[in-house]
C-alpha positions as CSV (number, residue, x, y, z in Angstrom):
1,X,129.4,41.6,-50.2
2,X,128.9,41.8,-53.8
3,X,130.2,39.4,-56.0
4,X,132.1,42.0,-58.7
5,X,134.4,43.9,-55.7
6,X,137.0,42.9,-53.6
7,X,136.6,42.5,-50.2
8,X,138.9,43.2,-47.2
9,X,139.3,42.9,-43.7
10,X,140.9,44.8,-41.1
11,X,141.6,43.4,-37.9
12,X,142.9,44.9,-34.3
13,X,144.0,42.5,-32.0
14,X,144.6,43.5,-28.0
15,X,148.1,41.9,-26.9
16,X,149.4,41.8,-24.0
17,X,152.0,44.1,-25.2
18,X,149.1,46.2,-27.2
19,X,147.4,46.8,-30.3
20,X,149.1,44.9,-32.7
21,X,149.5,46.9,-36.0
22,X,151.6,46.7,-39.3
23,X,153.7,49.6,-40.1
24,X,153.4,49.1,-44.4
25,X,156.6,48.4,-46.2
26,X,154.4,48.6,-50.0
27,X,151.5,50.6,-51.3
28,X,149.1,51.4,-50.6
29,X,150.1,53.8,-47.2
30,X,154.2,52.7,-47.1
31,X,155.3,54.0,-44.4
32,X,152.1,54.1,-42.4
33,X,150.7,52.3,-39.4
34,X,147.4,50.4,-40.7
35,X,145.1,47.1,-38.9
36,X,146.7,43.9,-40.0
37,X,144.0,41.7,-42.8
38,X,143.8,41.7,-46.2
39,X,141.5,40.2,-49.1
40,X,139.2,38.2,-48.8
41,X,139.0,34.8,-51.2
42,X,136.1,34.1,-53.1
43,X,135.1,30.9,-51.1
44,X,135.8,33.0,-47.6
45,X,133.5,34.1,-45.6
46,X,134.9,38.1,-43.8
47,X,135.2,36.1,-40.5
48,X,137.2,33.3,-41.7
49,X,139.6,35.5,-44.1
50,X,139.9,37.6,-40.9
51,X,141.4,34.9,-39.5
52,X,143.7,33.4,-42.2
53,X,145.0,36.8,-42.3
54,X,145.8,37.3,-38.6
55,X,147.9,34.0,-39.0
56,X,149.6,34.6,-42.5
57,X,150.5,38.5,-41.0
58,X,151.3,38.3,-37.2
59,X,151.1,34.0,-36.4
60,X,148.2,34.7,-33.9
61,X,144.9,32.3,-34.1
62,X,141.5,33.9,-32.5
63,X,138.6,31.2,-32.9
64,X,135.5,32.4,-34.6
65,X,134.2,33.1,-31.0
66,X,136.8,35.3,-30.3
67,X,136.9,37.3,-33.0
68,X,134.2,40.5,-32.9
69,X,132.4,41.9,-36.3
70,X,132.7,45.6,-36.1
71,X,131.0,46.6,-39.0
72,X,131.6,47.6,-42.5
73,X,133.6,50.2,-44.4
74,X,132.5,50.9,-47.7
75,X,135.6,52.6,-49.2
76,X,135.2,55.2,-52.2
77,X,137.9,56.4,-54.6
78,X,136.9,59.7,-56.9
79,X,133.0,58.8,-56.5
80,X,133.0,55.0,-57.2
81,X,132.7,52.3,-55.1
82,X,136.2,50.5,-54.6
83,X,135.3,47.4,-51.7
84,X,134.0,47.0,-49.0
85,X,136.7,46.5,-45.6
86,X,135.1,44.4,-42.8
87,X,136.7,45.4,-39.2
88,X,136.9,42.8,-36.7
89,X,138.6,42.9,-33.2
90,X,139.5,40.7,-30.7
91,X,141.8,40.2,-27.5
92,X,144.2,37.7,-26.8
93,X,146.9,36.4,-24.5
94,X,149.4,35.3,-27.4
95,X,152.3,37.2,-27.3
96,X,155.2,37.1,-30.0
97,X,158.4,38.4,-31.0
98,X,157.3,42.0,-31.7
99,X,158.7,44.1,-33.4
100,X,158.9,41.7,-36.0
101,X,159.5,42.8,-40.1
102,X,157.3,40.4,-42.2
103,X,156.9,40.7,-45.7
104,X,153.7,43.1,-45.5
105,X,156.1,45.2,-42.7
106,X,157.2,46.0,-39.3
107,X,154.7,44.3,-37.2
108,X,154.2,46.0,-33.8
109,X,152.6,46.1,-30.8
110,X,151.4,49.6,-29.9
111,X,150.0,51.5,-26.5
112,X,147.0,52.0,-27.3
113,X,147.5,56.1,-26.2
114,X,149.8,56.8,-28.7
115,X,147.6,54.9,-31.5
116,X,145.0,57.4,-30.4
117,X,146.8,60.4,-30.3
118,X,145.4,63.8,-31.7
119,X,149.0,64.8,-32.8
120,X,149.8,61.0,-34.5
121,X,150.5,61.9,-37.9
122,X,151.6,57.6,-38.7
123,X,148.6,56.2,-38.9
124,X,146.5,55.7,-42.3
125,X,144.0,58.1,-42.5
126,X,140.5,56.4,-42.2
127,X,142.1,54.0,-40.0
128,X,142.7,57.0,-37.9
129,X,139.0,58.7,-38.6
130,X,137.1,55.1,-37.4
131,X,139.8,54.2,-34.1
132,X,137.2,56.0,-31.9
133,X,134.1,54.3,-32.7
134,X,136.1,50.7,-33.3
135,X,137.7,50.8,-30.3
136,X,134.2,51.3,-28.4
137,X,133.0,48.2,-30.0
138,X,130.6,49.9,-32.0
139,X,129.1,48.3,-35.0
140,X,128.3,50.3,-37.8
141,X,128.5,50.4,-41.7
142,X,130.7,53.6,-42.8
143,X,131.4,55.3,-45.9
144,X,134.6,56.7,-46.8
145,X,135.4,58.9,-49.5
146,X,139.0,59.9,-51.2
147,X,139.9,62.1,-53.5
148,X,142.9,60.3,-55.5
149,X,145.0,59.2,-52.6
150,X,143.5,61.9,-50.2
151,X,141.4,61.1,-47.3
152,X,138.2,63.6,-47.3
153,X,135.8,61.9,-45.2
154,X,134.7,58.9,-42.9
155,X,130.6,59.2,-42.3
156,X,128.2,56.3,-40.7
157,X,126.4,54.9,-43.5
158,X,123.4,52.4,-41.6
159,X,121.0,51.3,-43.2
């Protein structure tokens, strides 16, 4: 992670009642479905900021254990580096009072068939581009390129 750009995590959590997701009430992507997280604080490790943000956005705790690293997203706006999103997944038996509106959004919990649908025009678009591979468990680090606000591209980027 380097020490002059933010750093973010995005998280999918398997409910009993589905993937939970946050349907964004403020920019970026209002009015989109997007993986709960957020930043991550200087003293944070991605793991544990994955965590404090799964509490702070939906009340759910996942222990360290059960909380999966699924790579890296190195996110690109107009040519320059932007941050780098750390994706984490996990499953859990914690159910809550979905839907839910929080301050981020409507929280939801969503079949995981409809997330993936071809035709699904609600979910952000490199959310959308990196479902496949995420939801497969794969670990990779990506690149993703916009133009402006416009999503062109979502290519593995390993090392």
């Amino acid at each position: 992670m380097s020490e002059l750009a933010q750093a973010y995590t995005l998280i999918l959590v398997e409910t009993p009642a589905g993937i939970l997701l946050i349907n964004r009430k403020k920019p970026p992507y209002r009015g989109l479905w997007n993986a709960l997280g957020g930043k991550i604080e200087p003293d944070e490790t991605p793991k544990a900021g994955a965590q404090r943000e799964l509490v702070e956005e939906s009340g759910l705790t996942l222990t360290a254990a059960k909380l999966q690293a699924n790579g890296v997203v190195h996110w690109y706006v107009d040519g320059q580096f932007r941050a780098d999103l750390y994706l984490f997944s996990g499953t859990t038996t914690q159910t809550g009072a979905w839907p839910l509106m929080t301050r981020e959004g409507l929280l939801a919990a969503v079949d995981r068939e409809w997330l993936t649908a071809p035709d699904n025009l609600g979910i952000v678009a490199d959310l959308k581009a990196l479902l496949p591979r995420w939801l497969a468990g794969e670990q990779h680090a990506y690149r993703s390129d916009f133009t402006g606000t416009k999503f062109e591209s979502l290519v593995i980027a390993d090392d």
